[in-house]
C-alpha positions as CSV (number, residue, x, y, z in Angstrom):
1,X,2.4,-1.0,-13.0
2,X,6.4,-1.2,-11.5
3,X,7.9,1.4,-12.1
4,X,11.5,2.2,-10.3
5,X,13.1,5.9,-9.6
6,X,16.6,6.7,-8.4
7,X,16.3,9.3,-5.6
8,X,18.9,12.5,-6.6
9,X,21.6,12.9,-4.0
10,X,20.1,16.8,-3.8
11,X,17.3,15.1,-2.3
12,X,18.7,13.5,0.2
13,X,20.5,15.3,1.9
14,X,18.1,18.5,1.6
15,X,17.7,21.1,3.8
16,X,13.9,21.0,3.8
17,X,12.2,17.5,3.8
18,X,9.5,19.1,1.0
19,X,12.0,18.6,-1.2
20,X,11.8,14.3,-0.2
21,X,8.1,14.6,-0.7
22,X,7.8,16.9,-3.4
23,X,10.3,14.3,-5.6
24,X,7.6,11.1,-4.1
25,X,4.3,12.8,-5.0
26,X,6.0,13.8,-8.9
27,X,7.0,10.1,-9.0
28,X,3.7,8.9,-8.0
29,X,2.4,11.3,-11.4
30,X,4.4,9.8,-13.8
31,X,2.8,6.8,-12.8
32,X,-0.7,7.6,-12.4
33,X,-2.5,8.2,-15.5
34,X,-4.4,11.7,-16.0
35,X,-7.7,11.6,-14.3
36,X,-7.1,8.2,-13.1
37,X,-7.7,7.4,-9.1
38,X,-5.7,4.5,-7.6
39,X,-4.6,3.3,-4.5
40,X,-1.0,3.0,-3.5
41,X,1.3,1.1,-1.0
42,X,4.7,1.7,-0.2
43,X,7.3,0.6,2.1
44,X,9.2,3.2,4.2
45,X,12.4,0.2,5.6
46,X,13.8,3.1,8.0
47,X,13.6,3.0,12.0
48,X,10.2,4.2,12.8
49,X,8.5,4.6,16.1
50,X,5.1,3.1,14.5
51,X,1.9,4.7,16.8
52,X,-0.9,3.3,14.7
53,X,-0.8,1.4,11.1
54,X,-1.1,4.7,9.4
55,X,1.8,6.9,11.8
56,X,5.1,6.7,12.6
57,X,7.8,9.1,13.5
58,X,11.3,8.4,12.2
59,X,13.6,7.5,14.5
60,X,16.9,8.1,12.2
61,X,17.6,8.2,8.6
62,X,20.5,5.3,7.0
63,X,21.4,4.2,3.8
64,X,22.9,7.6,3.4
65,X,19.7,10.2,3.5
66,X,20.0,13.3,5.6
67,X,17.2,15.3,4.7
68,X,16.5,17.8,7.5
69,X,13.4,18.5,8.9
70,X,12.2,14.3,8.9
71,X,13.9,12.9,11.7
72,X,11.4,13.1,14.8
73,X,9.3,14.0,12.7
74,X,5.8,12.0,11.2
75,X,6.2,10.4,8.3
76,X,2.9,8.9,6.8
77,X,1.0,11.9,6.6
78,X,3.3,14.0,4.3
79,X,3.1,10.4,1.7
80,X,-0.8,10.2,1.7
């Protein structure tokens, strides 16, 4: 299943960054089936610090996201 979503400008630049992962995890739904367990990958292509193969902290957000509350901030855990 490929599925693609268009990220609301509201999100991106919001003030808290549950607002990124709360749009993610209801994106992941749609595409998950009720009662249905799956694995999923994803690629996060902004500067990262990466600590182990399952942490990083963003370094800085491009390609026009602001979203407070992210930058310096670890990323994985928030996705899993």
């Amino acid at each position: 299943d490929e599925r693609k979503f268009t990220i609301p400008d509201s999100v991106m630049v919001a003030e808290k960054p549950e607002a990124l992962y709360d749009f993610l995890a209801e994106c992941m739904m749609t595409v998950q089936g009720e009662g249905e367990a799956r694995k999923y990958g994803y690629t996060f292509s902004y500067p990262c610090q990466q600590l182990s193969i399952n942490q990083g902290i963003l370094i800085n957000w491009t390609k026009g996201f602001k979203t407070k509350g992210v930058e310096g901030e670890e990323v994985v855990a928030p996705l899993q």
